[in-house]
MARKOL-405038 format. One record per atom (N, C-alpha, C): atom name; z, x, y. Coordinates in steps of 0.02 Angstrom, whole numbers. Each point is the difference from the previous one (the first is absolute). Layout:
// residues N
atom | up | east | north
CA | Z | X | Y
...
// end
This chain:
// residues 87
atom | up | east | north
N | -4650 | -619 | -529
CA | -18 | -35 | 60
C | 60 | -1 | 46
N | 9 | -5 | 52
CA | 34 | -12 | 58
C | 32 | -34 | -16
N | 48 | 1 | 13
CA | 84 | -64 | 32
C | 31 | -15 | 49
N | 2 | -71 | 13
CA | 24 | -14 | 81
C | 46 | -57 | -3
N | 68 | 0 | 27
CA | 30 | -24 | 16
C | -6 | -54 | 63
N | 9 | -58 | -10
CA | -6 | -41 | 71
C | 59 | -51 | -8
N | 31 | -13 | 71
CA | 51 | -43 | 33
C | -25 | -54 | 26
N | 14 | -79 | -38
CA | -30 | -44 | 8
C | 76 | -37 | 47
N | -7 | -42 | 63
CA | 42 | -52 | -10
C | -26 | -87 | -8
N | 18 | -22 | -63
CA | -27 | -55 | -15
C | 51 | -77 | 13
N | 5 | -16 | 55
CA | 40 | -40 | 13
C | 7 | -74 | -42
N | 45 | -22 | -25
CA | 2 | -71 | -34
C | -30 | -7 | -66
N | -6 | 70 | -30
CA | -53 | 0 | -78
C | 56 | -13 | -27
N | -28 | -61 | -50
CA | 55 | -19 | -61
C | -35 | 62 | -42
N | 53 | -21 | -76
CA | -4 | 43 | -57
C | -91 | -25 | -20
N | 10 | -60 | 1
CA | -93 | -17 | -29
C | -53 | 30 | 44
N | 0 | 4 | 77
CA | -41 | 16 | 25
C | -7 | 68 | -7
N | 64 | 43 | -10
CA | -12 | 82 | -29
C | -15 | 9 | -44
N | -2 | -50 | -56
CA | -24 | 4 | -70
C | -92 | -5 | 25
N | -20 | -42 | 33
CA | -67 | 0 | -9
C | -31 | 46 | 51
N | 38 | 31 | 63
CA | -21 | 40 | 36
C | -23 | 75 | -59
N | 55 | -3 | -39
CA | 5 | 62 | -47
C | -81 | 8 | -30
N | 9 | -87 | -31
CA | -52 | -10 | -40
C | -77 | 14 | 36
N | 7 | -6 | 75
CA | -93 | 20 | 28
C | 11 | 69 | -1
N | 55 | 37 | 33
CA | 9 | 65 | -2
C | -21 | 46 | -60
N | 28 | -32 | -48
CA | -8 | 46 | -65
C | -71 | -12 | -37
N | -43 | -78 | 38
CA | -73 | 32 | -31
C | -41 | 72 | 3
N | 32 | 35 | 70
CA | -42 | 39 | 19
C | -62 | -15 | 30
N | -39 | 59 | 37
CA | -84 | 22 | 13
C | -9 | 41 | 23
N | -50 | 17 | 13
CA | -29 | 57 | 24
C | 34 | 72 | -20
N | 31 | 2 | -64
CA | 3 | 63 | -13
C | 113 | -5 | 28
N | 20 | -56 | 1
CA | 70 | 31 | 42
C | 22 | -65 | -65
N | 55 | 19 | -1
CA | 52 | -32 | -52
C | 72 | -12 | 23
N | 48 | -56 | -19
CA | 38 | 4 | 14
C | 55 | 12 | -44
N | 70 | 62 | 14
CA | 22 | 20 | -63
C | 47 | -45 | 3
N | 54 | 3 | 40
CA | 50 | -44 | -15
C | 17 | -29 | 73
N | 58 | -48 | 21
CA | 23 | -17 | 71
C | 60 | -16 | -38
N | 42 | 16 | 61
CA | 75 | -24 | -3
C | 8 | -40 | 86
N | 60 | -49 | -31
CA | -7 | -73 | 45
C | 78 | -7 | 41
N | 11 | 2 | 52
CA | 72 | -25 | 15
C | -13 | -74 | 45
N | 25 | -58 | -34
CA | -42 | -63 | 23
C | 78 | -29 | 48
N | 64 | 23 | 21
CA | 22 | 3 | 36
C | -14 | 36 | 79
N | -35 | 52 | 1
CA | -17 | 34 | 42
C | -76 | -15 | 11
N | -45 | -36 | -56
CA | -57 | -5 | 35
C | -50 | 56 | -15
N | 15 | 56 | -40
CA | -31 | 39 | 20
C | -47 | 19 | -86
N | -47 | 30 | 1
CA | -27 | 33 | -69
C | -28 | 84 | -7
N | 4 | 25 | -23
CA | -37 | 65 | -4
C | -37 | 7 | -65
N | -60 | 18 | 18
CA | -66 | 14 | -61
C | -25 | 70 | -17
N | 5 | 21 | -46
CA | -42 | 64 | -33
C | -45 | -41 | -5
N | -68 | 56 | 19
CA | -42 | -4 | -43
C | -54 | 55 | 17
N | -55 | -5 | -49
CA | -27 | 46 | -24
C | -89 | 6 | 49
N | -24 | 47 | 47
CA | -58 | -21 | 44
C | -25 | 76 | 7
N | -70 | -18 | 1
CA | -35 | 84 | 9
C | 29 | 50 | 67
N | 6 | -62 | 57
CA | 29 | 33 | 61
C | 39 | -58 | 63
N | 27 | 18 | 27
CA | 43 | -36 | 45
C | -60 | -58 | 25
N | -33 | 32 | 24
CA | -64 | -75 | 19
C | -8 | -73 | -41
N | -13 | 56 | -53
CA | -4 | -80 | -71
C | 38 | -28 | -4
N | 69 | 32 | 4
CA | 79 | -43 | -9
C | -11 | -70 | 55
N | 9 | 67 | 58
CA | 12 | -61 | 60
C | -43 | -66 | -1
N | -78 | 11 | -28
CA | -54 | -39 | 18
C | 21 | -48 | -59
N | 22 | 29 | -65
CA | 53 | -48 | -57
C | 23 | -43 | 38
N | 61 | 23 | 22
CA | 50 | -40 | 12
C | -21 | -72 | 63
N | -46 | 45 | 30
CA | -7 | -63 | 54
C | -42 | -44 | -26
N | -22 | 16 | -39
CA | -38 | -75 | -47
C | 37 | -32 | -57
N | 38 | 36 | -4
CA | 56 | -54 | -37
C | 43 | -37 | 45
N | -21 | -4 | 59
CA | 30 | -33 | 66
C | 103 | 38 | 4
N | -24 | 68 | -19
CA | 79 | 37 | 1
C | -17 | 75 | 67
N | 35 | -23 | 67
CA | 4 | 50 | 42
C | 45 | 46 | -3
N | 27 | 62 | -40
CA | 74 | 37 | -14
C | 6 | 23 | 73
N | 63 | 3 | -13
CA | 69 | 32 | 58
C | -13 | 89 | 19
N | -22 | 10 | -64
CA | -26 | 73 | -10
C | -36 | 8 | -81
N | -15 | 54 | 14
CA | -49 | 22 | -65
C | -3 | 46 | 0
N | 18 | 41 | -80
CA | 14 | 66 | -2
C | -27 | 36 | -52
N | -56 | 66 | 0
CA | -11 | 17 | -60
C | 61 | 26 | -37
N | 3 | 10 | -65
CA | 66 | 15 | -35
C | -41 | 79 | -17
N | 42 | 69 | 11
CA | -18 | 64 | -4
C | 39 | 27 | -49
N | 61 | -8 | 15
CA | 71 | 9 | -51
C | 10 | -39 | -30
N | 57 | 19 | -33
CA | 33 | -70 | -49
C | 41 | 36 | -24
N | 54 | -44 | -55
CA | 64 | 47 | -36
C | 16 | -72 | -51
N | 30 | 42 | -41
CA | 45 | -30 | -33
C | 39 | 5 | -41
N | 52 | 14 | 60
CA | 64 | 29 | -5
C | -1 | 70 | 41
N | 19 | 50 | -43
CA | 17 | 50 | 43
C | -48 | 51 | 16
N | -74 | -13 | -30
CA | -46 | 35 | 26
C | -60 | -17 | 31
N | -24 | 19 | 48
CA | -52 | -16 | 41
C | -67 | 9 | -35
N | -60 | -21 | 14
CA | -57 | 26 | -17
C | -61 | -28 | 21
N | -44 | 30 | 12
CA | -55 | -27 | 32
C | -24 | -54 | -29
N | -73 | -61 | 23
CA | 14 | -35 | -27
C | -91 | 5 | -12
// end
């Protein structure tokens, strides 16, 4: 299935409120999943993998989890480390 990257800025989220944001995120529906997010709670900001048949579903995801991203990106490539490969 598809992978998409999105740029959240979440202003004033403590550690608990990312804990339970995580927690609606990672129920899932409609077929989209969430893989992981990483958090910088000095800057405000979050970024989410996750898993959606197509960019539509993501977006229509995210805005019902009341989350508008900065951007949103299917993931095509990837690496890790010194070689590239489709994804």
């Amino acid at each position: 299935m598809p992978r998409y990257l999105s740029l959240h800025t979440l202003a004033c989220m403590t550690r608990q409120g990312a804990e339970a944001l995580v927690a609606t995120l990672g129920a899932g529906a409609d077929g989209i999943a969430l893989r992981r997010t990483a958090w910088n709670f000095l800057d405000g900001k979050m970024i989410a993998e996750i898993e959606a048949p197509d960019r539509q579903s993501a977006e229509r995801w995210l805005e019902e989890k009341g989350l508008r991203p900065q951007w949103l990106m299917r993931i095509e490539y990837e690496s890790d480390g010194a070689s590239l490969r489709p994804v």
